[in-house]
N, C-alpha and C positions, 0 to 999 in steps of 0.2 A: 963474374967469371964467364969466360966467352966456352961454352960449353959443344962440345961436337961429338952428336949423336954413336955415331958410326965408331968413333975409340971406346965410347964407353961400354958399347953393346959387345957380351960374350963373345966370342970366336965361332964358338958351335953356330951360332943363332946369324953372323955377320952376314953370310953371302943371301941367307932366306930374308933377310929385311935389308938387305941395302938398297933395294929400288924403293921403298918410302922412305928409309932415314936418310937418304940424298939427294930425295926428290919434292915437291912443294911442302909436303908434310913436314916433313925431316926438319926444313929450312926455316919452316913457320916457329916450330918447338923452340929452333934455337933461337931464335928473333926473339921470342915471347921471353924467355929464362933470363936471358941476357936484360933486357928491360926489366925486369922485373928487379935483378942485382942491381944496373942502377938508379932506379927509382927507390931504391932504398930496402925492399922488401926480403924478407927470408920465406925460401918456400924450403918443405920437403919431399922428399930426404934429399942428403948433402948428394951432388951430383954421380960420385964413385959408387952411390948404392941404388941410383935409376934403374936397372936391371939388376939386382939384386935376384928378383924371381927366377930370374934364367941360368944363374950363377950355379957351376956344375952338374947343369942338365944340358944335355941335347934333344933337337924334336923329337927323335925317334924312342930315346926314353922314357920321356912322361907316361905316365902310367894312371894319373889323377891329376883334372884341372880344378879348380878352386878359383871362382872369380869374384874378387871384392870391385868396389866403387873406386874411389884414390885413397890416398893415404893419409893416415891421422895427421890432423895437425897441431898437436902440441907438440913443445919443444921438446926432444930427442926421443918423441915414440916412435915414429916412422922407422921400417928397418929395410923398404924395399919391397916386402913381397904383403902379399895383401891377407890382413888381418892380425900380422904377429906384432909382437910389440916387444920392444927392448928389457930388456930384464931390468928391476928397478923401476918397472912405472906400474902403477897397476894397474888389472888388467881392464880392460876397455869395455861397456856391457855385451856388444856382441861377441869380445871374444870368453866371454864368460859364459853366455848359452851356449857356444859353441862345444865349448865343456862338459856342459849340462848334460847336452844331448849327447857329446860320446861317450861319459859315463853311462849314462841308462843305456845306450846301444849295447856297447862293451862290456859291461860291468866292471869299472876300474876307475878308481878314485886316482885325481891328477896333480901331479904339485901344481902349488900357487899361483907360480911365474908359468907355465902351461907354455913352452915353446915349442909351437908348432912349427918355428922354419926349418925345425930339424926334420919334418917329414920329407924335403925337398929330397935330400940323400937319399930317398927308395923313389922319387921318380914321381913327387906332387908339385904342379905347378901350381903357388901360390899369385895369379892374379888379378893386380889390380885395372883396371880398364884404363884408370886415369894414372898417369906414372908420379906425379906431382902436385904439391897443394902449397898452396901462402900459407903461411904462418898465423893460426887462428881464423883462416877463413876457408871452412869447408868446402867441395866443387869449386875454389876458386878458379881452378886453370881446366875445367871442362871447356871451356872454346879454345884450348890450345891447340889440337889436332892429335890428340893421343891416341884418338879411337883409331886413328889410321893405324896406327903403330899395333895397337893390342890386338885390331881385327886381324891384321895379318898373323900374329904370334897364334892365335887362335885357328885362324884358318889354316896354317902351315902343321899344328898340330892336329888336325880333324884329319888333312888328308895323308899322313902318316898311318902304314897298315898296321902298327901296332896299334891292340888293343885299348882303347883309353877310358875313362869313363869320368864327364864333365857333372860337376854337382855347380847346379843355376839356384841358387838361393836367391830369391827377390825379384821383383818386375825387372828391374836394371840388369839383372844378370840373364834373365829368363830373353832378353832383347835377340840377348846373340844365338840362340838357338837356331836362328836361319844358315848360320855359319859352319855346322857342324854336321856334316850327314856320310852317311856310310855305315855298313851295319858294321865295322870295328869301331865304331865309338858306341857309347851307353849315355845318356843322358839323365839325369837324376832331377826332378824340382823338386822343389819346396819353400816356403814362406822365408823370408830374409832372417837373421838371428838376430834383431835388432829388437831392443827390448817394445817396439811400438808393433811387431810383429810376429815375434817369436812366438806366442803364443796361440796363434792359428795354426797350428799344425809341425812347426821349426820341430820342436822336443822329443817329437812322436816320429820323425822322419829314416829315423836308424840309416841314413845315407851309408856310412862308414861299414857298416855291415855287408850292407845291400852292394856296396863297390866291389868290396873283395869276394860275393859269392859270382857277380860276374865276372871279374879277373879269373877269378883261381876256374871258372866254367872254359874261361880261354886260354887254357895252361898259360895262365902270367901268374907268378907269384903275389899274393897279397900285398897290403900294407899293415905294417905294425904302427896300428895306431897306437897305441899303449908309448910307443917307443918317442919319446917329447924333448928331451932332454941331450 
């Protein structure tokens, strides 16, 4: 499938990224994707859900960034935005600490299936750095050029005067901290939720707390984390 960046990408998000999705970058993605289809291989997710993360958000609403790595790749977990997983598969172990720690945070027990892309509706960008993965092969398409794409989704959202506040889970996400400066953003770390990780400090992190005591500090409305479903 001969894939082209710039239709698939939201409306809100088009005019702030058309100068990389039509320019080397952009060009490279699609090269890459397109080879990939015919060399035989299945990546994800299926192309209509590449920007899934941005899907009824504009820059100026995000209110909470969320940066994962790319996207799982077993067949039909991928849903787009980073870290959720389709209902019907279980859940994956980081998004299972993930869980963990917002119940101890919150106090509140989660259903099973724990979908988080419904946070997206208050204004959480769920993502991923890398937009796409092979089928059974993890990082496969990190040399595709996606970082161009996400550093700009990231940079376009840092220099936005609304409030935001970016949670860096893990060295990989802790990267793009150079990207984000202005005192309307908050920056949150903490260890990655990944089960080789989560245990240095991931559990103990209360992020989800800690975000909305500084939102609601800059009259911005919280987020209902509780709210999943």
């Amino acid at each position: 499938m001969d894939v082209k960046l710039t239709e698939l990408c939201p409306l809100a998000w088009r005019s702030s990224l058309e100068d990389v999705l039509l320019g080397t970058a952009g060009a490279t993605i699609e090269r890459r994707l397109l080879e990939e289809t015919r060399a035989g291989h299945t990546y994800y997710p299926e192309p209509g859900q590449i920007f899934a993360s941005l899907d009824n958000l504009a820059p100026e609403s995000v209110r909470v960034v969320i940066l994962g790595q790319d996207p799982y790749h077993g067949p039909g977990q991928a849903t787009g935005k980073a870290f959720e997983v389709q209902r019907g598969h279980v859940l994956p172990p980081s998004l299972r600490n993930i869980r963990e720690m917002l119940a101890r945070d919150i106090g509140h027990l989660f259903a099973e299936h724990f979908n988080i892309g419904h946070w997206s509706k208050q204004g959480v960008l769920l993502l991923n750095t890398v937009l796409t993965v092979r089928a059974g092969e993890p990082e496969s398409h990190q040399s595709f050029g996606w970082q161009s794409v996400t550093d700009q989704i990231i940079d376009v959202v840092a220099r936005d005067v609304s409030p935001t506040v970016f949670l860096l889970w893990g060295r990989h996400a802790q990267k793009k901290e150079g990207l984000i400066r202005g005192p309307q953003n908050l920056i949150l770390k903490a260890p990655h939720p990944s089960p080789l990780s989560a245990y240095r400090g991931f559990f103990e992190c209360r992020h989800f707390s800690r975000a909305n005591q500084w939102l609601t500090s800059q009259g911005v409305p919280e987020i209902l984390w509780g709210s999943v479903e």
